[in-house]
Chimera marker file (.cmm) of the C-alpha trace (Angstrom):
<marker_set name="trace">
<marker id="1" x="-32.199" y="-20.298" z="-3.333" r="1" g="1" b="0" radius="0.5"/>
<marker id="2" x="-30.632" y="-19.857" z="-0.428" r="1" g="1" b="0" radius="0.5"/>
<marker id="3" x="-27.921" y="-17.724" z="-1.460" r="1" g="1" b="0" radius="0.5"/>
<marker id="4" x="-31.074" y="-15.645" z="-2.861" r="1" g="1" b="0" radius="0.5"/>
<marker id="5" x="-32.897" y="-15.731" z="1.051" r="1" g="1" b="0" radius="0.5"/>
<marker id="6" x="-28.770" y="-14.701" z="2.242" r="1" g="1" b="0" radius="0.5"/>
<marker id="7" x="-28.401" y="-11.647" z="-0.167" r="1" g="1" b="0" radius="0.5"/>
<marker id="8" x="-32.255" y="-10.075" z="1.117" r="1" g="1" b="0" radius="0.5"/>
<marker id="9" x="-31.270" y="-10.562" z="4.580" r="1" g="1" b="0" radius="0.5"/>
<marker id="10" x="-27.873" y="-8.074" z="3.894" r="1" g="1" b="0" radius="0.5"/>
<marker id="11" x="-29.847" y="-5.835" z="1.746" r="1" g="1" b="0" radius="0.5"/>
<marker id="12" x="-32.504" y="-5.572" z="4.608" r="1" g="1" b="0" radius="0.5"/>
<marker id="13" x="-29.978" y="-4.826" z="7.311" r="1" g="1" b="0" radius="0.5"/>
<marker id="14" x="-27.884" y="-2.996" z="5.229" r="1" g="1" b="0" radius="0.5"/>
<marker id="15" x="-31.381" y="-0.834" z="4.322" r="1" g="1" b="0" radius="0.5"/>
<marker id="16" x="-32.351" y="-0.868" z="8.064" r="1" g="1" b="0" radius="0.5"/>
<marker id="17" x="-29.419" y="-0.521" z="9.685" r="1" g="1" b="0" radius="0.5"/>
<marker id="18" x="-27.915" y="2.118" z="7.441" r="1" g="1" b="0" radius="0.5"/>
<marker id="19" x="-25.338" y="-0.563" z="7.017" r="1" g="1" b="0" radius="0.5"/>
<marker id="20" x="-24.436" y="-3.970" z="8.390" r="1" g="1" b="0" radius="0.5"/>
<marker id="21" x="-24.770" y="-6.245" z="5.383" r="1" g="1" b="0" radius="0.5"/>
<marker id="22" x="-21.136" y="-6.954" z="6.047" r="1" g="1" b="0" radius="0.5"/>
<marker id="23" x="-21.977" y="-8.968" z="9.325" r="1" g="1" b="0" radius="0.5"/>
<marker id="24" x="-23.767" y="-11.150" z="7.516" r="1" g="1" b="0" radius="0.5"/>
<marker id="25" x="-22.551" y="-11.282" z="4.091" r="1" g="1" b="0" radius="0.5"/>
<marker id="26" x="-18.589" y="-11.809" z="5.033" r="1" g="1" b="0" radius="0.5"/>
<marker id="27" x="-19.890" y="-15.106" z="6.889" r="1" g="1" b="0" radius="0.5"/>
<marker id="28" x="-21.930" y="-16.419" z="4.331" r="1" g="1" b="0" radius="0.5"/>
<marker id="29" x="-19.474" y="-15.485" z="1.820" r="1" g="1" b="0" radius="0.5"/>
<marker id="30" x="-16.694" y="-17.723" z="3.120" r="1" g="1" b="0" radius="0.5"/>
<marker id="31" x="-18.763" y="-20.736" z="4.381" r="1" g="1" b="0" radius="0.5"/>
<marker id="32" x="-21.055" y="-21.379" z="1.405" r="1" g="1" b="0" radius="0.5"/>
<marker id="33" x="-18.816" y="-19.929" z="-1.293" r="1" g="1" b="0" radius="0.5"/>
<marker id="34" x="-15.459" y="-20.785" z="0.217" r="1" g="1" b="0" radius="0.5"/>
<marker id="35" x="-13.856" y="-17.689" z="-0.357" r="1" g="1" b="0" radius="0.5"/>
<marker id="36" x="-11.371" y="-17.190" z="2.006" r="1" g="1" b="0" radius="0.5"/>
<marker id="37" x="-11.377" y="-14.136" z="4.605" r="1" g="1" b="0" radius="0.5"/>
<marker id="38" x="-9.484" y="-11.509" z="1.738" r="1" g="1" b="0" radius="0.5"/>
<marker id="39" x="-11.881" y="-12.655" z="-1.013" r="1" g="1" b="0" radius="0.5"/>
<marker id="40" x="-15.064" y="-12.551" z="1.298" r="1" g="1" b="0" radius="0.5"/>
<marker id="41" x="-14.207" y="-9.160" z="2.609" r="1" g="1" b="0" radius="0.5"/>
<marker id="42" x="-13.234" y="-7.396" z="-0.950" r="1" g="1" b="0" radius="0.5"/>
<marker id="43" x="-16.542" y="-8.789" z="-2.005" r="1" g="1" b="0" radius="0.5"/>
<marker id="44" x="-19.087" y="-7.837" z="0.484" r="1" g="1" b="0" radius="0.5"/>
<marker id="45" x="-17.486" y="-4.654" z="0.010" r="1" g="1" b="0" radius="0.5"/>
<marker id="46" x="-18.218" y="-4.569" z="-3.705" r="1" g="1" b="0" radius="0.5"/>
<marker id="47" x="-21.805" y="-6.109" z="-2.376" r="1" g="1" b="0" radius="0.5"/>
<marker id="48" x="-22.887" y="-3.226" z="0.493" r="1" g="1" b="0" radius="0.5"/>
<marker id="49" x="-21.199" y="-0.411" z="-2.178" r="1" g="1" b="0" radius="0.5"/>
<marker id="50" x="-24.239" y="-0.050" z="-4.109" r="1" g="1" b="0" radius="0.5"/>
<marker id="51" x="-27.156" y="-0.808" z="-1.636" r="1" g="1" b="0" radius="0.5"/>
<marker id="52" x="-25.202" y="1.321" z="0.941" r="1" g="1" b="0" radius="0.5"/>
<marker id="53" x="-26.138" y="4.206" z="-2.270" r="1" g="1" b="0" radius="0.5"/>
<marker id="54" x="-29.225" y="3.715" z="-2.380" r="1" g="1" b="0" radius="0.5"/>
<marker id="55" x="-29.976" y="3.537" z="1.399" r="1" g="1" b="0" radius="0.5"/>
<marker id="56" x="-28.419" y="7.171" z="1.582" r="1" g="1" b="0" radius="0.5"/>
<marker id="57" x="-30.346" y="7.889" z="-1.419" r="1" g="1" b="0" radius="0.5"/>
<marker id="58" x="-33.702" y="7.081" z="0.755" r="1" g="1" b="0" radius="0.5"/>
<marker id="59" x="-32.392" y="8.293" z="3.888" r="1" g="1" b="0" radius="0.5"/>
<marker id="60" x="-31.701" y="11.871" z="2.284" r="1" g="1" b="0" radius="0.5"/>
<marker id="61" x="-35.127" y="12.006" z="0.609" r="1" g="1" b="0" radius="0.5"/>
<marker id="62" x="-36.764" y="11.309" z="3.633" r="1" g="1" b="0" radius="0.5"/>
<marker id="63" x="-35.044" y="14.041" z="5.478" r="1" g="1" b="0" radius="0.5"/>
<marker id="64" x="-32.269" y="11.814" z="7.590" r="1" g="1" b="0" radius="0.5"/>
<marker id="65" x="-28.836" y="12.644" z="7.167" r="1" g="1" b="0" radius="0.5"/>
<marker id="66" x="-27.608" y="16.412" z="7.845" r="1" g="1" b="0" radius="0.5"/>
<marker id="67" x="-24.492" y="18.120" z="6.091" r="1" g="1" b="0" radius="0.5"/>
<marker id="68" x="-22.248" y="18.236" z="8.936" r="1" g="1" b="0" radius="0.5"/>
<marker id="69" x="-22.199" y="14.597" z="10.228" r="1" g="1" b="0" radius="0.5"/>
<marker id="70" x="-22.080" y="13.631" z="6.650" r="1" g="1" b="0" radius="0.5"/>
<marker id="71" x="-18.916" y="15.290" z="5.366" r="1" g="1" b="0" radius="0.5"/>
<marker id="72" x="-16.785" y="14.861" z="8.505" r="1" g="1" b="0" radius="0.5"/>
<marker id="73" x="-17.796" y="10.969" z="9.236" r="1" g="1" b="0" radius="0.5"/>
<marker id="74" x="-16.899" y="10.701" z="5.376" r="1" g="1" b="0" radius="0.5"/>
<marker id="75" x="-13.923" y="12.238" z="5.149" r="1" g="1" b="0" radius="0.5"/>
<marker id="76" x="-12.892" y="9.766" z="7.745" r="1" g="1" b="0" radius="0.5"/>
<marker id="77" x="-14.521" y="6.817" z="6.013" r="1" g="1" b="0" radius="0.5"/>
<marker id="78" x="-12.810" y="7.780" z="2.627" r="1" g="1" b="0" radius="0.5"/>
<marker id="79" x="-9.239" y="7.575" z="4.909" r="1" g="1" b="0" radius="0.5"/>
<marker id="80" x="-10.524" y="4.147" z="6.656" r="1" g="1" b="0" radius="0.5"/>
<marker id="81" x="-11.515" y="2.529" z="3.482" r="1" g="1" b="0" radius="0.5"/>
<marker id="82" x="-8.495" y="3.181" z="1.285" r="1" g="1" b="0" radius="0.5"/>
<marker id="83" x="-6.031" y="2.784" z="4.701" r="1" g="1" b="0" radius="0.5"/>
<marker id="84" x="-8.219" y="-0.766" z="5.349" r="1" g="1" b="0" radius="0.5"/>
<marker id="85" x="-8.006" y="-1.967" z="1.571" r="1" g="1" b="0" radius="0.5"/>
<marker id="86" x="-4.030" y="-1.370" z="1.660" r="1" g="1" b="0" radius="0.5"/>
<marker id="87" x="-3.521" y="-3.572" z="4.947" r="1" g="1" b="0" radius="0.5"/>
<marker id="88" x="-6.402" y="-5.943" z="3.393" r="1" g="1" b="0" radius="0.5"/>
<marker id="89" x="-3.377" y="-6.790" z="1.112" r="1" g="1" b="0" radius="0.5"/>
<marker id="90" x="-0.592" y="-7.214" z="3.385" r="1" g="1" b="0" radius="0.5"/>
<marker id="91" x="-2.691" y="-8.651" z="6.223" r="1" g="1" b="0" radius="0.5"/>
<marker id="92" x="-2.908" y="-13.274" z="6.413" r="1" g="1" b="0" radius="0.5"/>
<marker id="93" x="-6.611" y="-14.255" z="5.766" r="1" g="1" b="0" radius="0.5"/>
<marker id="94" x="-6.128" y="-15.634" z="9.623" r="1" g="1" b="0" radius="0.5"/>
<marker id="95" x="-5.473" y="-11.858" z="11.078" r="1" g="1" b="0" radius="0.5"/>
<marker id="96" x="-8.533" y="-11.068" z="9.364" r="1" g="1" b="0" radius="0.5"/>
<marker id="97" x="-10.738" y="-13.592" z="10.747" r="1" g="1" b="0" radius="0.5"/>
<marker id="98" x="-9.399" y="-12.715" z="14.268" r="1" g="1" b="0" radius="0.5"/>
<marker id="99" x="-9.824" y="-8.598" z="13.592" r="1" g="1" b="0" radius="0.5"/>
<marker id="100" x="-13.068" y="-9.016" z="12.367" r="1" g="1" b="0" radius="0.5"/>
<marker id="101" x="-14.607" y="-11.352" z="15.020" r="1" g="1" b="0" radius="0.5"/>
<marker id="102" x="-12.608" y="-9.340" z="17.413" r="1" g="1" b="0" radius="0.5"/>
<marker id="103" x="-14.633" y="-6.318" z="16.195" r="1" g="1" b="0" radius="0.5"/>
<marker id="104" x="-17.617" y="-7.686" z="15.732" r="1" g="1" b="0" radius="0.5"/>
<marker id="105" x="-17.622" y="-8.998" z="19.471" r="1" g="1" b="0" radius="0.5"/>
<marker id="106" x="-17.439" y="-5.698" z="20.626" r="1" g="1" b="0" radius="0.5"/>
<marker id="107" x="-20.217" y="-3.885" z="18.454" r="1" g="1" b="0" radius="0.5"/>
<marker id="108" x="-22.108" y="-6.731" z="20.113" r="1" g="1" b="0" radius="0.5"/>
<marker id="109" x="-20.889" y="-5.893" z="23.709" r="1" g="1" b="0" radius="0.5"/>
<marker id="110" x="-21.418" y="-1.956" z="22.766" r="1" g="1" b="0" radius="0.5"/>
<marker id="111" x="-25.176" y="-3.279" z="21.625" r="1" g="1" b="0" radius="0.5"/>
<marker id="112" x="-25.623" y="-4.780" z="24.682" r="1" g="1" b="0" radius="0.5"/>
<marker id="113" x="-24.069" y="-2.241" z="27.324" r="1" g="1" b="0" radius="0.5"/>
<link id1="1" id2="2" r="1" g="1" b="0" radius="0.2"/>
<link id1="2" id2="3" r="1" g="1" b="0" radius="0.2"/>
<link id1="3" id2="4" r="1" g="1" b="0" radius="0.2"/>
<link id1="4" id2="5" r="1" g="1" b="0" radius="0.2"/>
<link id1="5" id2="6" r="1" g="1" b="0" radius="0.2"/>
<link id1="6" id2="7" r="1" g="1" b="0" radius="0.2"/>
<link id1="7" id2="8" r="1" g="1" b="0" radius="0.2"/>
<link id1="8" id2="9" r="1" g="1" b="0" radius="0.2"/>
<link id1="9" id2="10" r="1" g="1" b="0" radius="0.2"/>
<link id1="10" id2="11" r="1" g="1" b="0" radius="0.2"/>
<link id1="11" id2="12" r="1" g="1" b="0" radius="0.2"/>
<link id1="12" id2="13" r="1" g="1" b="0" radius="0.2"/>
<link id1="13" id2="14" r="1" g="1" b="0" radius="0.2"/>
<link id1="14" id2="15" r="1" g="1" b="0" radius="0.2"/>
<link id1="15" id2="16" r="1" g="1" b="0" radius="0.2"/>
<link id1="16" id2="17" r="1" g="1" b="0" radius="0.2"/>
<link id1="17" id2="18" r="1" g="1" b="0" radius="0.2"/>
<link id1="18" id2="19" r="1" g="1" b="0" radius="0.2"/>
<link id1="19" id2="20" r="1" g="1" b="0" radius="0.2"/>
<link id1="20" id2="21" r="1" g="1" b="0" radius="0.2"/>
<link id1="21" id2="22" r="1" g="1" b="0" radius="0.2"/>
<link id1="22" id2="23" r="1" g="1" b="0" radius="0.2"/>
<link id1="23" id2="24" r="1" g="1" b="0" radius="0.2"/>
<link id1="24" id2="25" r="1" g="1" b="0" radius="0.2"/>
<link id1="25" id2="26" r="1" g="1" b="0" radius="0.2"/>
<link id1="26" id2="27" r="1" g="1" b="0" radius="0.2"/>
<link id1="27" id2="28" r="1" g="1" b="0" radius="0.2"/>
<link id1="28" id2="29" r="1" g="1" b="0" radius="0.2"/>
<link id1="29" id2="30" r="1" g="1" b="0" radius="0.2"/>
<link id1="30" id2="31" r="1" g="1" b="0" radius="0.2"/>
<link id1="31" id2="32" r="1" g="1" b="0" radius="0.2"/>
<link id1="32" id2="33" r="1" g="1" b="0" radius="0.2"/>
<link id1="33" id2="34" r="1" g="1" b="0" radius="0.2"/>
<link id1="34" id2="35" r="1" g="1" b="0" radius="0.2"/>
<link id1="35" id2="36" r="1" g="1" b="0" radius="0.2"/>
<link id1="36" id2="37" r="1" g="1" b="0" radius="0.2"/>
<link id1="37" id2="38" r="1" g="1" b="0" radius="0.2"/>
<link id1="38" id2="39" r="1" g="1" b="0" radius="0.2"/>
<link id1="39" id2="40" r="1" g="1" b="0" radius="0.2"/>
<link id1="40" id2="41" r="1" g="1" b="0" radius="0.2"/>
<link id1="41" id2="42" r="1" g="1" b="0" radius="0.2"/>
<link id1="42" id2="43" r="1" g="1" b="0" radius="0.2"/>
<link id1="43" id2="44" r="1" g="1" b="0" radius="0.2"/>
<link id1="44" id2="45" r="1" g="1" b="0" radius="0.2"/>
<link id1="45" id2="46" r="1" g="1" b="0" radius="0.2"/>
<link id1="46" id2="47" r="1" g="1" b="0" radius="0.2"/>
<link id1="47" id2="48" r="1" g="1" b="0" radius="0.2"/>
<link id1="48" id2="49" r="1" g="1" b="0" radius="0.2"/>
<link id1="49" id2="50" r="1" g="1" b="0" radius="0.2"/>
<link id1="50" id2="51" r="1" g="1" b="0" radius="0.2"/>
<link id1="51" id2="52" r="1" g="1" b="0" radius="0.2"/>
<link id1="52" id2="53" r="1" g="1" b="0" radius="0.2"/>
<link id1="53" id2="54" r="1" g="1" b="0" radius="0.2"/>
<link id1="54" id2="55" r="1" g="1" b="0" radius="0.2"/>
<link id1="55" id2="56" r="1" g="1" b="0" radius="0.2"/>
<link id1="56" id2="57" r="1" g="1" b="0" radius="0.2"/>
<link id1="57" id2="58" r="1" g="1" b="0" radius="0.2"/>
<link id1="58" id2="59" r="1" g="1" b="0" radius="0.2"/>
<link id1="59" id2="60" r="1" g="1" b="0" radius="0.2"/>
<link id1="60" id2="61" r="1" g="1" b="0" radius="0.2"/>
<link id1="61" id2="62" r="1" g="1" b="0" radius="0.2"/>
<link id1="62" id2="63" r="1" g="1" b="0" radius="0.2"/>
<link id1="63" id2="64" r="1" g="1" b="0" radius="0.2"/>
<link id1="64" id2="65" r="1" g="1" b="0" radius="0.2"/>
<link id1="65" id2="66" r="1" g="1" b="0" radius="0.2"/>
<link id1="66" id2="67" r="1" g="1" b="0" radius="0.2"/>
<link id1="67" id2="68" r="1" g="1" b="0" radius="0.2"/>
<link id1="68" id2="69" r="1" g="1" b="0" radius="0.2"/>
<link id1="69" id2="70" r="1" g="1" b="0" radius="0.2"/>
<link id1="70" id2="71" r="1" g="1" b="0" radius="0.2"/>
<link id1="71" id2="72" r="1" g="1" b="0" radius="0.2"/>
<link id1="72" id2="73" r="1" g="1" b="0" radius="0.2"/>
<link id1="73" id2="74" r="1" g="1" b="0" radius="0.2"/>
<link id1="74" id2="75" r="1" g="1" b="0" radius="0.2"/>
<link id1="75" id2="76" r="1" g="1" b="0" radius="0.2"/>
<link id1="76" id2="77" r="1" g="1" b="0" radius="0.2"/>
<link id1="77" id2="78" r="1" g="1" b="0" radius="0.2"/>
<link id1="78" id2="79" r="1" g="1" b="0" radius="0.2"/>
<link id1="79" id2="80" r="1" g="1" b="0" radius="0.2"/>
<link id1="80" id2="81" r="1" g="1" b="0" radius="0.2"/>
<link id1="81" id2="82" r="1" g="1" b="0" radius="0.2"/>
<link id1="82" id2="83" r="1" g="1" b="0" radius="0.2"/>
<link id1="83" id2="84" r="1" g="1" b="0" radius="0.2"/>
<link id1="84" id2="85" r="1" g="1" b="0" radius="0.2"/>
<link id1="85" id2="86" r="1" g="1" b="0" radius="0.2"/>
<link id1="86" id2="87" r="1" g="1" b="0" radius="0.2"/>
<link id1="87" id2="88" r="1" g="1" b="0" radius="0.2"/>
<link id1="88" id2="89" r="1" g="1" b="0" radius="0.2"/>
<link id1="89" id2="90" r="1" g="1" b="0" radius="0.2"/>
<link id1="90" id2="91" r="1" g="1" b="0" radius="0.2"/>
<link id1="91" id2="92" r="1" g="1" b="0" radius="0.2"/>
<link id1="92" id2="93" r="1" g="1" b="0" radius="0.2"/>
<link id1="93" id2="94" r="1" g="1" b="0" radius="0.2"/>
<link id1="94" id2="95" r="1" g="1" b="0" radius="0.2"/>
<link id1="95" id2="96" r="1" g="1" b="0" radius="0.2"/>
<link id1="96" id2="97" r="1" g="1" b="0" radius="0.2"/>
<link id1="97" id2="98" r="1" g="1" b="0" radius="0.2"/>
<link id1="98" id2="99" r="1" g="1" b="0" radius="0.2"/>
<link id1="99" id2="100" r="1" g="1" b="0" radius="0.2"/>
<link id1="100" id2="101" r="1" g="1" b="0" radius="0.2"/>
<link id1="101" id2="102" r="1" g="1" b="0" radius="0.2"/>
<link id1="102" id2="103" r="1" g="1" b="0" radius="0.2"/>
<link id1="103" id2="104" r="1" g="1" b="0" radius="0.2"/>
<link id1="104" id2="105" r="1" g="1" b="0" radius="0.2"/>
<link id1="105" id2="106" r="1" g="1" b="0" radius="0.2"/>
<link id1="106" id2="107" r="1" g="1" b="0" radius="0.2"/>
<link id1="107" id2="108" r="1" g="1" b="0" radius="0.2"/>
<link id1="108" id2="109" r="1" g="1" b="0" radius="0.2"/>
<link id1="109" id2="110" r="1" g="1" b="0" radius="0.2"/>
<link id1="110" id2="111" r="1" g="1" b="0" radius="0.2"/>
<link id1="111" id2="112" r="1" g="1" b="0" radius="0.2"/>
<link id1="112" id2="113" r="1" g="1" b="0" radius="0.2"/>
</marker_set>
């Protein structure tokens, strides 16, 4: 049950946020499933995919996202994501841990300031 609470709360931020999920579904991955940092990334990954879909889906229908921003932020996310899955591979589950905490300290600082 409350893996079912854990996956609405990603699919909410990840709906509300535009994305996010990953915040919250990399953690919960790795300390109730005990997937290790690799596993727990490649996974929310495969998790966000499809709700991240259908939250542009709803965002273009509604008017939100404009041509310009779209194809030049995803050109660069195409580059990020296949660049990030490559050094997911060669990167220790410990470097992960640290870049991802690491990053998600500062979105929080960002947030803040």
């Amino acid at each position: 049950m409350w893996l079912v609470f854990a996956g609405s709360l990603m699919g909410f931020l990840n709906g509300f946020f535009g994305g996010g999920g990953g915040m919250v579904c990399v953690p919960i991955l790795q300390k109730f499933l005990s997937l290790d940092a690799k596993h727990s990334h490649a996974t929310a990954i495969m998790v966000i995919f499809p709700l991240s879909v259908i939250s542009a889906i709803i965002y273009v229908i509604n008017g939100y996202i404009t041509t310009e921003p779209l194809i030049s932020v995803g050109i660069g996310v195409v580059i990020g994501g296949i660049l990030g899955s490559f050094a997911l591979k060669f990167l220790p589950p410990k470097a992960v841990r640290i870049i991802f905490a690491v990053i998600m300290f500062a979105g929080g600082i960002k947030l803040i300031i």
